[in-house]
N, C-alpha and C positions, 0 to 999 in steps of 0.2 A: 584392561579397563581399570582395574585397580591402581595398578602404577600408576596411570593419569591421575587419576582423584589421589592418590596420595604425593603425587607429583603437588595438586592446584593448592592441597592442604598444607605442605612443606611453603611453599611461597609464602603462604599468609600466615604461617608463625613466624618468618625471618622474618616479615614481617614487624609481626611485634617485637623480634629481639632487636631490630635497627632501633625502632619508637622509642622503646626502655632504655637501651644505652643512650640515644639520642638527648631526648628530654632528661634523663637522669643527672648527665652533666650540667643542666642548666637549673634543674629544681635542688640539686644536693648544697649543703648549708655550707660543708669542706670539702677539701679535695680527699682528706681521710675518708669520709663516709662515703664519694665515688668509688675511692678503691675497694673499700670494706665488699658493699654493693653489687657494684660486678664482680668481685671473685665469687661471692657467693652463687650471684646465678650464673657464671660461667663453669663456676665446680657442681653445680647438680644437675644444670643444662647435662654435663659432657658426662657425668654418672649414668642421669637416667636415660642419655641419648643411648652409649654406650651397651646399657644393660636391655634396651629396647630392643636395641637391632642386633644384640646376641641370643634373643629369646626368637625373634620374628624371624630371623633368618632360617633358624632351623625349623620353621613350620612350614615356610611356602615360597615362592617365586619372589618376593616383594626385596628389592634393591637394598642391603643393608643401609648405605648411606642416605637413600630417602631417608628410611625409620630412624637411621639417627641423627640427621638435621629437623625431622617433623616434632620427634622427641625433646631435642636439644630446644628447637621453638619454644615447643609446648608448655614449658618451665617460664618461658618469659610474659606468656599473656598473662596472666595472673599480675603481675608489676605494671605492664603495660595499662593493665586497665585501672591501675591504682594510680599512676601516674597521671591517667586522662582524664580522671575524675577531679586527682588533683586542679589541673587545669582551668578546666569549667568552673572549679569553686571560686578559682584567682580572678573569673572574669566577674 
């Protein structure tokens, strides 16, 4: 049961990493500040992914790769919501 739900949770942070890069490209001023951007949340994504599922794996059953794509997510909501807010205010 756990897998599942860390399965449905893993989805909906890719979720927000598609959103953030998505919108990112079209809300950034340059192409400088894309790239800046995503390295930075593709380098703490893949940190904290990383350091998740080497902590989680040695406690239980839970699929490394879930924990570290829910992890590697989990870094991008925080933008994503800042992007969507963005959004709203443009309307």
């Amino acid at each position: 049961m756990q897998t599942v739900l860390l399965l449905i949770f893993t989805l909906g942070t890719l979720v927000a990493v598609i959103y953030a890069h998505r919108v990112l490209a079209v809300r950034a001023a340059t192409v400088r500040q894309v790239l800046l951007v995503r390295t930075v949340l593709i380098s703490v994504g893949a940190l904290f992914g990383a350091m998740m599922a080497w902590r989680y794996a040695q406690l239980g059953d839970l699929s490394p790769w879930l924990v570290f794509f829910s992890a590697f997510g989990v870094t991008h909501v925080p933008a994503a919501f800042i992007l969507w807010l963005k959004g709203l205010e443009r309307r």
